[in-house]
Backbone bond lengths (Angstrom), bond angles and torsions (degrees), N, CA, C in turn:
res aa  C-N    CA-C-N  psi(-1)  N-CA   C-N-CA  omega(-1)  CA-C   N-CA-C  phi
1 X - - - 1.463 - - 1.522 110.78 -
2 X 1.300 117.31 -35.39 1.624 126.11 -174.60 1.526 104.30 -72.14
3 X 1.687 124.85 -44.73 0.636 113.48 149.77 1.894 144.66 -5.31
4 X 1.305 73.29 -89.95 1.788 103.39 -170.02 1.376 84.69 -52.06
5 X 1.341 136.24 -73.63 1.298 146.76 -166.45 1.714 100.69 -32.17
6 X 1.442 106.45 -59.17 1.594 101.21 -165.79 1.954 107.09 -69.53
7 X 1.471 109.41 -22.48 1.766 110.18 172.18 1.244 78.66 -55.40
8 X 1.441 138.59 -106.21 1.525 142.58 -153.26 1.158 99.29 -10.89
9 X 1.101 111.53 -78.88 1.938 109.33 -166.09 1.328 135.48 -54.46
10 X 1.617 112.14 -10.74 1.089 117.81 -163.62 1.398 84.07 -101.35
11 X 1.552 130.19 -45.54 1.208 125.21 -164.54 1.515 102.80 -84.19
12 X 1.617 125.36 9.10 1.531 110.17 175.72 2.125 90.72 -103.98
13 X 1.222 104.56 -26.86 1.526 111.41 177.28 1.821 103.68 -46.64
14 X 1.772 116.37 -55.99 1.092 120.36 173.38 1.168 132.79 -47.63
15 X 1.678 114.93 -48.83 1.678 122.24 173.10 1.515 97.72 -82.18
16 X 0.830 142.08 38.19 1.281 130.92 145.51 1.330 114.63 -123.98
17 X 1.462 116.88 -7.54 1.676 113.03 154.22 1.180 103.12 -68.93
18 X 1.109 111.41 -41.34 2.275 115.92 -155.02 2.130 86.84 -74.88
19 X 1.461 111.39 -57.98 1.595 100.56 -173.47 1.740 104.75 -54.91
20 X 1.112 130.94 -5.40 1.437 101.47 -146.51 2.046 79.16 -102.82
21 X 1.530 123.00 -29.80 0.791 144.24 -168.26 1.856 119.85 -50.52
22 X 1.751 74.62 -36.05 1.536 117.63 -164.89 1.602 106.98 -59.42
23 X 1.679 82.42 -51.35 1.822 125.03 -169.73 1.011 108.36 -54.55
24 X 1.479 121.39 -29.58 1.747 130.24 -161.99 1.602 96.53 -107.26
25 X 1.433 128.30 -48.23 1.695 129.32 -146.50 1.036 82.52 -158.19
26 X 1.029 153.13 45.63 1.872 142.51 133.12 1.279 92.12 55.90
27 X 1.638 121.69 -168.91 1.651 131.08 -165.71 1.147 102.89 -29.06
28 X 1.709 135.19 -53.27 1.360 138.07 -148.91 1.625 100.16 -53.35
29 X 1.766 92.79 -59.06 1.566 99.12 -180.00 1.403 128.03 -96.77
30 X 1.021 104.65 46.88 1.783 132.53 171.20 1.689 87.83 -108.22
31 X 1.138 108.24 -80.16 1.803 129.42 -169.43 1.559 112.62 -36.98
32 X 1.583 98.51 -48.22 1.605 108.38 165.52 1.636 115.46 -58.61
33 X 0.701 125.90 -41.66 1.220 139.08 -147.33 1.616 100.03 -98.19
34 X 1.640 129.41 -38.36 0.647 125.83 -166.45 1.983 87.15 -90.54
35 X 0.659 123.78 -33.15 1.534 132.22 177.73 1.950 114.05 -43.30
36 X 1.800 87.60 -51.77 1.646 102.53 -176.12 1.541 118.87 -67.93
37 X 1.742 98.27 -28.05 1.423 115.01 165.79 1.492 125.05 -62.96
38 X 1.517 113.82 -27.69 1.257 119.50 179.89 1.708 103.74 -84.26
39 X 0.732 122.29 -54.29 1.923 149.06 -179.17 1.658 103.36 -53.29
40 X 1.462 115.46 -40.41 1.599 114.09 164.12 1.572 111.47 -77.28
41 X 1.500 126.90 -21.44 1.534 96.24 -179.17 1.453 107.60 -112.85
42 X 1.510 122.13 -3.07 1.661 125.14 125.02 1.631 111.84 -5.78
43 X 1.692 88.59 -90.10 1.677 107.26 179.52 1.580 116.26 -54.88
44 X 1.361 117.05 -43.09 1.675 102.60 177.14 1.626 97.30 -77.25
45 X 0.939 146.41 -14.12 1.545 143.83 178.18 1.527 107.10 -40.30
46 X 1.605 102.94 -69.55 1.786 126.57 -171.65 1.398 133.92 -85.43
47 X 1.840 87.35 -27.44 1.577 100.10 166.00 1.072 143.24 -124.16
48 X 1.859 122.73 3.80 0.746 115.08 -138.92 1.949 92.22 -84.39
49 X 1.569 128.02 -21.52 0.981 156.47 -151.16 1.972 101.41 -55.82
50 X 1.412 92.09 -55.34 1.684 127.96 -173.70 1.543 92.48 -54.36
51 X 1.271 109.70 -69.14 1.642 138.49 -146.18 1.942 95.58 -66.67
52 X 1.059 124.75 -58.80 1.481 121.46 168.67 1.307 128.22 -75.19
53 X 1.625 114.12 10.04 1.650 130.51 173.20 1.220 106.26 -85.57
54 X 1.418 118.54 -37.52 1.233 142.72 -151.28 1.672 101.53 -82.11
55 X 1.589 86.45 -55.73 1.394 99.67 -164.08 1.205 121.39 -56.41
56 X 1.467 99.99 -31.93 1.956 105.65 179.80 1.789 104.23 -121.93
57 X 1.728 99.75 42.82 1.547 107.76 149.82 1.751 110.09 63.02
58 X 1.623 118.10 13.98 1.177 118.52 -152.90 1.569 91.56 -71.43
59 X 1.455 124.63 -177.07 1.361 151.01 -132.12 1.729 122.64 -166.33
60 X 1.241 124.45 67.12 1.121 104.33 -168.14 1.432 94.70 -67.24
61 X 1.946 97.38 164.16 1.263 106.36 176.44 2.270 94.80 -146.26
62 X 1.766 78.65 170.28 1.407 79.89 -177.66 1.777 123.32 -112.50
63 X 1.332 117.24 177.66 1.448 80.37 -166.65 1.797 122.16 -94.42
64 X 1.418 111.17 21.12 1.744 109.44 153.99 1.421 96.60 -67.45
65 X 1.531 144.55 -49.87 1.533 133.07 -161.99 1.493 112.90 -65.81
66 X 1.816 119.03 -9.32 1.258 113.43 161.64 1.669 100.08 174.15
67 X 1.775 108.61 101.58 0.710 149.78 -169.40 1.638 104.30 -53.44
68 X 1.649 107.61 -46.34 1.305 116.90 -157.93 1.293 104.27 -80.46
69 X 1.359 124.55 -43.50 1.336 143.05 -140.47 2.065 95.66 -92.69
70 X 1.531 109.00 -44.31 1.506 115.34 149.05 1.481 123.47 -29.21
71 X 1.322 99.76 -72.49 1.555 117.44 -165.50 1.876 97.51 -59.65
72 X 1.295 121.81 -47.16 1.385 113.57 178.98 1.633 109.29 -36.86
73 X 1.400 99.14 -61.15 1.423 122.52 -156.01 2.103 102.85 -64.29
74 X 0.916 100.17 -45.97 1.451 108.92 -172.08 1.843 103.42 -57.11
75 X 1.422 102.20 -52.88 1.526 125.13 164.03 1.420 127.91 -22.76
76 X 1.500 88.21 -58.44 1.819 116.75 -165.38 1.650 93.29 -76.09
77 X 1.587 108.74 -47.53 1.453 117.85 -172.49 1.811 120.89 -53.88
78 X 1.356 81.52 -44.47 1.748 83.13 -178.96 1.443 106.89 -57.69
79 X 1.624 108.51 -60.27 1.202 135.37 -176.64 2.084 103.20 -18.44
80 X 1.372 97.19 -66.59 1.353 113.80 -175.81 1.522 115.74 -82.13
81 X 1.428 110.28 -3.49 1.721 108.12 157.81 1.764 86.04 85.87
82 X 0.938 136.00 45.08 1.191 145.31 169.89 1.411 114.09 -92.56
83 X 2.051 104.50 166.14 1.384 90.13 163.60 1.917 111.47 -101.61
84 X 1.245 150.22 177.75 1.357 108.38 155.75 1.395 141.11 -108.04
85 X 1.665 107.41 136.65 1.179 116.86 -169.39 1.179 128.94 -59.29
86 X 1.432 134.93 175.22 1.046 153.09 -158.96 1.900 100.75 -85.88
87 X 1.726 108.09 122.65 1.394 90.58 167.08 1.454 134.38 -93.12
88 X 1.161 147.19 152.63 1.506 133.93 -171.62 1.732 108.64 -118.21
89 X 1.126 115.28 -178.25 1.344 104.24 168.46 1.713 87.28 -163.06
90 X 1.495 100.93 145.20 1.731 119.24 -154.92 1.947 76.64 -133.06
91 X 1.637 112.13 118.19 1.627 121.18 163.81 1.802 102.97 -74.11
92 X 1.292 86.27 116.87 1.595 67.75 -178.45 1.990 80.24 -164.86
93 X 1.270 100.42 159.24 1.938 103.90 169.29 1.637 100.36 -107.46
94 X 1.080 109.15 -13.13 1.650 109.83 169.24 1.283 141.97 -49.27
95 X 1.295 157.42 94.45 1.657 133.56 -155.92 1.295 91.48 -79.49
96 X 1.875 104.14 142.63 1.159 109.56 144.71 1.947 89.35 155.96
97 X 1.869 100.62 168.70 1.100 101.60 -148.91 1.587 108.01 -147.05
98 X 1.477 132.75 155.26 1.140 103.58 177.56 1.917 98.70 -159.63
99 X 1.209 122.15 153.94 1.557 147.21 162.01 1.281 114.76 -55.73
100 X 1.227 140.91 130.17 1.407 130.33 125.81 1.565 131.27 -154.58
101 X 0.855 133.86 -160.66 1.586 122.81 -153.88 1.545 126.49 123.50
102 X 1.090 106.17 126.66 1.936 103.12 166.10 1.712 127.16 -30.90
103 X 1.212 86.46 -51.41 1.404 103.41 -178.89 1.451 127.56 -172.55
104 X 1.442 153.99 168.91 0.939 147.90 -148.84 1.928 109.23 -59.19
105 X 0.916 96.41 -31.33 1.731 113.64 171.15 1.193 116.47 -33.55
106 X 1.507 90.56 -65.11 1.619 117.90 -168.07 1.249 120.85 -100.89
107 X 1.257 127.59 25.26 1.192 138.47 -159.24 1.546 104.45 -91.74
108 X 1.577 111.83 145.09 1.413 135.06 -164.74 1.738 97.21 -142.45
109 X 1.937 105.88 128.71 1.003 113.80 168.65 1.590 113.37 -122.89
110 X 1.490 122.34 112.84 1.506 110.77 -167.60 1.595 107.00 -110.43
111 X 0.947 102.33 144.89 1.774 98.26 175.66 2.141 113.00 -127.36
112 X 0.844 97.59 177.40 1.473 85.35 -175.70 1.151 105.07 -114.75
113 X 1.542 133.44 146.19 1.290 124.95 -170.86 1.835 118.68 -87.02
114 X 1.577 114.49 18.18 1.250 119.73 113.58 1.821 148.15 -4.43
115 X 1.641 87.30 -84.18 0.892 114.00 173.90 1.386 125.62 -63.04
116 X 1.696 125.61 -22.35 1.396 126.51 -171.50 1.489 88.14 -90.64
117 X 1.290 109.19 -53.52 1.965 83.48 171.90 1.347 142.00 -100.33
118 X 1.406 105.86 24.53 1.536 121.84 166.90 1.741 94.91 -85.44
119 X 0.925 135.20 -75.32 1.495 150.84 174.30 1.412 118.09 -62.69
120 X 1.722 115.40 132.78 1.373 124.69 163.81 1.304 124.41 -78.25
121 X 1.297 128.16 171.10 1.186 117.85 -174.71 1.616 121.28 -47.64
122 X 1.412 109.25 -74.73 1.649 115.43 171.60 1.878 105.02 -19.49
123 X 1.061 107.63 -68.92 1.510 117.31 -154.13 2.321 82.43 -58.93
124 X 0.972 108.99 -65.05 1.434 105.98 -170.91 1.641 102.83 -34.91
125 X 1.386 114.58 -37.29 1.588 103.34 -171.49 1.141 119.73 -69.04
126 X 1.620 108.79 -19.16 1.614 115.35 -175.32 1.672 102.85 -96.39
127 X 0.996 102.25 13.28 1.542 113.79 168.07 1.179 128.37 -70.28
128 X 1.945 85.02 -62.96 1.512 111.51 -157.57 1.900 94.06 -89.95
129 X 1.610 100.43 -27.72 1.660 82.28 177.04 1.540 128.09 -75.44
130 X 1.781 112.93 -15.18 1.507 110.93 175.70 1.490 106.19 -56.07
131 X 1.715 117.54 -33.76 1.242 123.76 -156.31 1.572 103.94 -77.04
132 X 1.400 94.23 -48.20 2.273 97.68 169.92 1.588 98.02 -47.43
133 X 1.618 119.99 -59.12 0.748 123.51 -153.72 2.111 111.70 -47.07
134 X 1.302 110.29 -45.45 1.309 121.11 147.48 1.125 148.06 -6.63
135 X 2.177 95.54 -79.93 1.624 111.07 155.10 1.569 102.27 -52.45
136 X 0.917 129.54 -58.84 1.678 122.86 -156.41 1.427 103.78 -63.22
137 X 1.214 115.20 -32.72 1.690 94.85 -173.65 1.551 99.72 -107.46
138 X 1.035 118.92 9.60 1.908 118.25 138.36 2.006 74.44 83.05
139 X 1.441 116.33 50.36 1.629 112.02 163.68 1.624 121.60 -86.07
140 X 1.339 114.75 -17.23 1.362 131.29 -171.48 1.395 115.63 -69.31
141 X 1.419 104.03 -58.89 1.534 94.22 168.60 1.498 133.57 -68.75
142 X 1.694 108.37 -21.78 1.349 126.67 -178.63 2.146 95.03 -64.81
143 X 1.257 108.06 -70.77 1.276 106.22 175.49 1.627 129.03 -22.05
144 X 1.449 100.19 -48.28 1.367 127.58 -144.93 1.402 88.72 -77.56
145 X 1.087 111.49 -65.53 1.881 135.17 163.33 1.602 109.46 -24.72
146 X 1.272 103.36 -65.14 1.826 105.65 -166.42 1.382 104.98 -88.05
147 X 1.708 120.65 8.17 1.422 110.71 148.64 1.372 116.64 -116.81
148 X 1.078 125.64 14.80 1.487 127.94 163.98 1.734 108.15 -83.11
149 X 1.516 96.93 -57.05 1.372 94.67 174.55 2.101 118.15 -69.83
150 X 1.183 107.32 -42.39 1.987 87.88 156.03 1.029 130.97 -35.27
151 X 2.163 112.26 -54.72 1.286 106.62 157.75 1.583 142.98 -20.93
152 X 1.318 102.45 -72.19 1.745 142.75 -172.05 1.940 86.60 -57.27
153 X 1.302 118.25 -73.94 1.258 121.68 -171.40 2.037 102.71 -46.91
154 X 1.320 122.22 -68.81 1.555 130.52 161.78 2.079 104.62 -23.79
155 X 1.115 95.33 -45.64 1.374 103.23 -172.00 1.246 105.09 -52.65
156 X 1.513 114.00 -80.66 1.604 142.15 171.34 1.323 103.83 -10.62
157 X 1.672 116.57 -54.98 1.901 147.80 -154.62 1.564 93.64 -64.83
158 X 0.988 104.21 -33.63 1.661 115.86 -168.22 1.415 113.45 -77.33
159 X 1.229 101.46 -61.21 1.825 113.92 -173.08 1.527 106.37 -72.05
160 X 1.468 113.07 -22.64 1.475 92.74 175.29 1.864 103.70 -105.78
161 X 1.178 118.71 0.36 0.880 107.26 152.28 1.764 141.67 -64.90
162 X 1.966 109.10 -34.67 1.066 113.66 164.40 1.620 122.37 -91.90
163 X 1.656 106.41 6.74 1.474 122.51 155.54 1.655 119.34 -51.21
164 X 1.500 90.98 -47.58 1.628 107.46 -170.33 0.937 107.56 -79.91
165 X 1.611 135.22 -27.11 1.930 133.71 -175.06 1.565 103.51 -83.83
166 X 1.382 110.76 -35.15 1.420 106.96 -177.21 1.775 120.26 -100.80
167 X 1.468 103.20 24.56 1.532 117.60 -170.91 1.275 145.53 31.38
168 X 1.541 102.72 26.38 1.477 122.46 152.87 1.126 131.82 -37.33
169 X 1.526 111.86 -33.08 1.614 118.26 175.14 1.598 87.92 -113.04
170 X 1.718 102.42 169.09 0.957 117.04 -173.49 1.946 106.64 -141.48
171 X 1.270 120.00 158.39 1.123 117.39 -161.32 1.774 114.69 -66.66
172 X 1.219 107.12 -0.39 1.829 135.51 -161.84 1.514 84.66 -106.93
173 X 1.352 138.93 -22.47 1.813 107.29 -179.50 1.194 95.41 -79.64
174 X 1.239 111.29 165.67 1.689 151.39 166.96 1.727 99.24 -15.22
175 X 1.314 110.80 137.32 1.907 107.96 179.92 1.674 103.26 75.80
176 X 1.330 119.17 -62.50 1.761 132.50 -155.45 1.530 95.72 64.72
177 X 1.494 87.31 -145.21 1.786 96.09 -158.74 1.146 95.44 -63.52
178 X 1.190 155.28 -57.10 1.392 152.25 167.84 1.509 111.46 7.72
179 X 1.735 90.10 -86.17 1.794 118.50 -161.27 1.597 87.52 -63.00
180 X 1.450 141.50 -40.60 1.339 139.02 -169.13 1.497 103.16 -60.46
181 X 1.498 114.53 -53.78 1.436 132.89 -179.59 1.921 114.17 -43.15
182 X 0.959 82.69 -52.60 1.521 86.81 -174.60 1.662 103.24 -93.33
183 X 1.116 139.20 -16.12 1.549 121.98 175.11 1.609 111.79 -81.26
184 X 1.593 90.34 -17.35 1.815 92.93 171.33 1.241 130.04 -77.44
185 X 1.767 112.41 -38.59 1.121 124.20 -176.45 1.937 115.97 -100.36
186 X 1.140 87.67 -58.01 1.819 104.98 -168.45 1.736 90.86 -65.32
187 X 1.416 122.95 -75.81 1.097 124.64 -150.59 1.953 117.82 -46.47
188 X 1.704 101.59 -28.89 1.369 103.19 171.82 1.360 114.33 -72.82
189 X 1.409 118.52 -32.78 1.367 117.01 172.46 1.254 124.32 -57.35
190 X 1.626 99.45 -41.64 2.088 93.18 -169.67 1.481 93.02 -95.15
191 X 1.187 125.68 24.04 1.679 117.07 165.65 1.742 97.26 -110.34
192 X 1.019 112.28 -25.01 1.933 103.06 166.89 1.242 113.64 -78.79
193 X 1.501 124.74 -45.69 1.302 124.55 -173.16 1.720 110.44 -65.17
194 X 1.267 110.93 -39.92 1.617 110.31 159.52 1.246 135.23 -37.72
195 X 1.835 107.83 -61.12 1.601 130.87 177.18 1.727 92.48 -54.64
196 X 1.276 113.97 -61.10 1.512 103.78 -143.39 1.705 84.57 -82.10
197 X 1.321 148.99 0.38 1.485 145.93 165.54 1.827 98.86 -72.60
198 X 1.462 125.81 -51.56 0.987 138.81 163.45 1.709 106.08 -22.60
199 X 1.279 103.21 -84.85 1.363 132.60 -152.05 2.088 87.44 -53.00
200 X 1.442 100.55 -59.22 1.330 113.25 -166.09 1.722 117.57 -34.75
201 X 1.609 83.65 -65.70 1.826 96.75 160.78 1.419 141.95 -10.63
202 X 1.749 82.22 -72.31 1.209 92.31 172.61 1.550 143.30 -92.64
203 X 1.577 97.32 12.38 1.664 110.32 167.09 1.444 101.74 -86.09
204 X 1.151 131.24 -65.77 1.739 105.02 165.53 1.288 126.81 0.69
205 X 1.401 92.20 -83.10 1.592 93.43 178.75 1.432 142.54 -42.35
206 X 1.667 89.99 -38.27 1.879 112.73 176.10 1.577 99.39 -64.51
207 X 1.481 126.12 -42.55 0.666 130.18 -153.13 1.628 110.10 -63.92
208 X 1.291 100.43 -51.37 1.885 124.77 -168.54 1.823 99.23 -72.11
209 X 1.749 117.59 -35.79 1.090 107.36 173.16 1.448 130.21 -72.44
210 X 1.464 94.51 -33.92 1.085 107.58 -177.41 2.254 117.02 -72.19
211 X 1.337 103.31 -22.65 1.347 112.64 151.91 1.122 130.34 -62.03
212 X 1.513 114.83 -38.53 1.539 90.58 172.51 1.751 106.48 -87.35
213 X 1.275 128.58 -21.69 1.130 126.94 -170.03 1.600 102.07 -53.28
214 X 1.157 111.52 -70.68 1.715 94.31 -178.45 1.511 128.36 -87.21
215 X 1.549 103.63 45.00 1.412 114.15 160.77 1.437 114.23 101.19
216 X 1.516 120.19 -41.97 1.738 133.70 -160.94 1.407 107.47 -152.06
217 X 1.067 117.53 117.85 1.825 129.03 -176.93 1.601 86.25 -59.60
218 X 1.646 127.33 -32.67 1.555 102.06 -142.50 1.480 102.53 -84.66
219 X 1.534 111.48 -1.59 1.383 125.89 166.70 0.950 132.82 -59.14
220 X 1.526 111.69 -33.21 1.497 123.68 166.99 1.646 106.52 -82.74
221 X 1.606 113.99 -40.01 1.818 104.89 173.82 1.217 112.39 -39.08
222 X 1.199 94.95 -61.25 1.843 102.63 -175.08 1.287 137.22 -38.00
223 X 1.746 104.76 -34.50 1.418 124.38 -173.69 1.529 79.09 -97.52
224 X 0.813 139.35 -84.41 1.707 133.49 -170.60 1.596 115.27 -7.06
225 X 1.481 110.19 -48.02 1.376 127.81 -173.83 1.310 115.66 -85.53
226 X 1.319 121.85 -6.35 1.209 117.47 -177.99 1.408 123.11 -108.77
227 X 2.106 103.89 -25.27 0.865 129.61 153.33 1.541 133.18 -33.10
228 X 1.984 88.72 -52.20 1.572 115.75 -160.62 1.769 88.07 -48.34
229 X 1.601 94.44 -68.51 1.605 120.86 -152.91 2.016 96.11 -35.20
230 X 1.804 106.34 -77.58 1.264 82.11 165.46 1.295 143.69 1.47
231 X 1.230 78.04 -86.91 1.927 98.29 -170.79 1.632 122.31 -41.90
232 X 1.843 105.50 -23.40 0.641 125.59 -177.90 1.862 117.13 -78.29
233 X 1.300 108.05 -31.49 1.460 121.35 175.66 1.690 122.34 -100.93
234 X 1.302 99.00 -6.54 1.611 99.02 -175.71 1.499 96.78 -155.38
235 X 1.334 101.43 161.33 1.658 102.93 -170.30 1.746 94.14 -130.30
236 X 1.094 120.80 154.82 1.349 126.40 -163.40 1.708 107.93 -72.18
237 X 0.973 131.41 154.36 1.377 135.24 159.76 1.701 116.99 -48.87
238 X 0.784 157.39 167.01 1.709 168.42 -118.76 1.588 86.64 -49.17
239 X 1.144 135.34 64.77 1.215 131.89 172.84 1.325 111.08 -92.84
240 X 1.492 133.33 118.51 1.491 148.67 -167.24 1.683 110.60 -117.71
241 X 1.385 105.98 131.48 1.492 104.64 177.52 1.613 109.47 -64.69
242 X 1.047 137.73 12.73 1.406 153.78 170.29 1.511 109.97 -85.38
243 X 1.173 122.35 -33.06 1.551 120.67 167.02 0.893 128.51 -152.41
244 X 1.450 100.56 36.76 1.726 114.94 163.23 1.757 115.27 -60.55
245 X 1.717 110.06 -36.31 1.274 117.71 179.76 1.494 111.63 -51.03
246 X 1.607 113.76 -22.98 1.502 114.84 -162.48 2.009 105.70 -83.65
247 X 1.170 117.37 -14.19 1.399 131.94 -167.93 1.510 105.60 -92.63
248 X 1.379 102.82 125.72 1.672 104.08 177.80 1.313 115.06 -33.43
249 X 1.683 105.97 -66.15 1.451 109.84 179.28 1.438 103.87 -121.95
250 X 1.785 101.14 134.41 2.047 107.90 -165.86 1.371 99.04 -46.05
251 X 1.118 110.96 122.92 1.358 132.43 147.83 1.936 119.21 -25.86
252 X 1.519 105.28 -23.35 1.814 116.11 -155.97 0.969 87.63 -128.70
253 X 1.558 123.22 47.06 1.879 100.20 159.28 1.157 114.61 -94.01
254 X 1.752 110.31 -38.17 1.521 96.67 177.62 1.693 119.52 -77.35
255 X 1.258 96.44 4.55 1.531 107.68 174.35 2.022 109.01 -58.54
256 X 1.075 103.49 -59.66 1.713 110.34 -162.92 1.444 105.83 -109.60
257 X 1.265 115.94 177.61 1.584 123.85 153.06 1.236 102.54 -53.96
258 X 1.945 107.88 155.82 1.697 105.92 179.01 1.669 82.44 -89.07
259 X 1.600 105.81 155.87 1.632 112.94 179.37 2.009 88.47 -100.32
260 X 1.461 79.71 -154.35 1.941 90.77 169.99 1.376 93.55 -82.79
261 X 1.403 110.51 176.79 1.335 122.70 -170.48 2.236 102.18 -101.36
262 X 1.330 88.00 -2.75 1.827 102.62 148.04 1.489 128.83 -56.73
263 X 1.345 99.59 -37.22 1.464 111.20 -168.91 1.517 109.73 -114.87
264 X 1.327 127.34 9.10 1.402 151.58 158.30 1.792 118.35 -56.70
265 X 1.010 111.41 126.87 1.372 115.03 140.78 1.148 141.42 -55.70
266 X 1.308 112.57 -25.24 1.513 121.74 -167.70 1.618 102.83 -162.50
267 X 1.659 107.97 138.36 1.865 107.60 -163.37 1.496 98.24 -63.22
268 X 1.103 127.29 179.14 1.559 154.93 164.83 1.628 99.65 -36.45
269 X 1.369 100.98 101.32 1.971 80.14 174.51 1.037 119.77 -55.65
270 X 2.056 137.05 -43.20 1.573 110.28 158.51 1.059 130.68 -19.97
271 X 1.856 125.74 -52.19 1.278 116.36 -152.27 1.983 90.61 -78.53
272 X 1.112 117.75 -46.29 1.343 85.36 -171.87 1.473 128.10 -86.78
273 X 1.427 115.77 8.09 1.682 117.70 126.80 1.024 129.05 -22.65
274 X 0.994 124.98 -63.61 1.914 154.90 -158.05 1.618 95.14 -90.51
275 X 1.075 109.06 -32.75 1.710 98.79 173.63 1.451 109.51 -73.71
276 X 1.480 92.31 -49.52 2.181 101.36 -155.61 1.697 79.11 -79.59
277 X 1.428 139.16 10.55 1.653 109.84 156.75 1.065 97.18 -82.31
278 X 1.661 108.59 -41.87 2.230 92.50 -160.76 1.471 92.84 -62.41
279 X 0.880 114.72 -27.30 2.332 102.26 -173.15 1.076 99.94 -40.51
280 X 1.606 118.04 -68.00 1.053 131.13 -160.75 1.708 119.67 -66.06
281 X 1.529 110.88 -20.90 1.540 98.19 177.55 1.685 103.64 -87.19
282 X 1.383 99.04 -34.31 1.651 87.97 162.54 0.863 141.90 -35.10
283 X 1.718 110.82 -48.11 1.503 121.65 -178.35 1.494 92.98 -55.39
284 X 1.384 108.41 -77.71 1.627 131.88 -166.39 1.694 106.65 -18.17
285 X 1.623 108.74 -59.30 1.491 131.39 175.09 1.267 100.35 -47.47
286 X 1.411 150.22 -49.34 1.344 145.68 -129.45 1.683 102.49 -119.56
287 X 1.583 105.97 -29.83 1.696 98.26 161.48 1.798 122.94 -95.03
């Protein structure tokens, strides 16, 4: 169902690049637009992997530099029919952790060294498996995608917004005040409320796979909860609302006011507490 849900979104994320395009230059800028859409997940395809390693200074390492933190990962990997990925290491006193990669191939799991001593082993596995859990259901690039293109759309919101103060456009292009009205205001909105519906989705899922992957959902509660608190007192180093979606738990909570969990990247960490317990009494119930 999460699935299907995230095709919808991605393909309503798209016609609303191509309408908004429309809004500005009729077919021309439909065609453009639908063009830039193809050409951005090109570009997040090959690079986007590099480009957020960079960004938060990550480190591959090998596994003499940490024997333990390997062996999880190699573990979790088989477990999930994987190949195994690349490990990273993010300097940081912060917990928290994140996926990325083209595809299962190329897959990169970084954690922050935070996290190895905020968290015990168990809880690290339910870490590192939401994050397999990820590569395997191929969420990384989907993410990566429906916030590049929010971006790009936010972008657009801008330039024709300071189009309209400095009277470059005129009430006679394509839409008029109308089509101007809404690509300024509405269109950035229902391209965030999409991404972060996107993003939302598919932590569920990581979440429930990633529970059974390392044996006990309450493994992942645990790390969830310990995470939260963090997150709650310190905000990560170069942390960008651009790939906050990619981090178990957003990196920017203690950054802002909490909004609704509408305007979230990622659901209520209670609620998916409260889920990965019922997983777990299920399991319990069923053996």
């Amino acid at each position: 169902m999460n699935i299907l849900k995230t095709t919808i979104l991605m393909a309503l994320l798209t016609g609303l690049m191509v309408a908004i395009g429309g809004a500005i230059e009729g077919s021309t800028g439909a065609m453009f637009m639908l063009v830039i859409s193809l050409g951005m997940n090109f570009f997040s395809y090959w690079f986007s992997d590099s480009m957020v390693l960079k960004m938060y200074d990550a480190k591959e390492i090998s596994e003499s530099d940490s024997p333990q933190l390997f062996n999880i990962v190699r573990n979790l990997a088989q477990k999930a029919e994987l190949p195994m990925p690349r490990v990273y290491i993010i300097h940081s006193d912060v917990p928290n952790a994140f996926a990325t990669g083209r595809n299962p191939s190329h897959a990169v799991v970084a954690v922050t060294t935070g996290i190895m001593r905020a968290l015990d082993a168990n809880e690290i596995s339910g870490v590192l498996g939401h994050e397999l859990a990820h590569v395997k259901h191929r969420d990384i690039l989907t993410g990566t995608i429906a916030a590049s293109m929010a971006g790009v759309i936010s972008l657009v919101a801008n330039i024709v917004q300071w189009g309209a103060i400095f009277g470059t456009r005129s009430d006679d292009d394509n839409g008029g005040i109308i089509g101007t009205l809404a690509t300024i205001i509405i269109a950035p909105l229902a391209a965030s409320l999409i991404q972060m519906a996107i993003s939302r989705s598919r932590e569920y899922d990581a979440d429930k796979t990633g529970g059974e992957l390392c044996g006990n959902p309450l493994y992942l509660a645990s790390a969830l909860e310990r995470i939260e608190y963090y997150a709650q007192h310190a905000t990560l180093e170069n942390s960008t609302t651009s790939t906050a979606h990619m981090f178990i738990v957003n990196p920017l909570e203690g950054a802002s006011v909490k909004l609704k969990n509408l305007f979230s990247t990622h659901p209520a960490t209670e609620d998916r507490i409260a889920k990965l317990r019922e997983q777990a009494l299920a399991l319990n119930a069923g053996n």
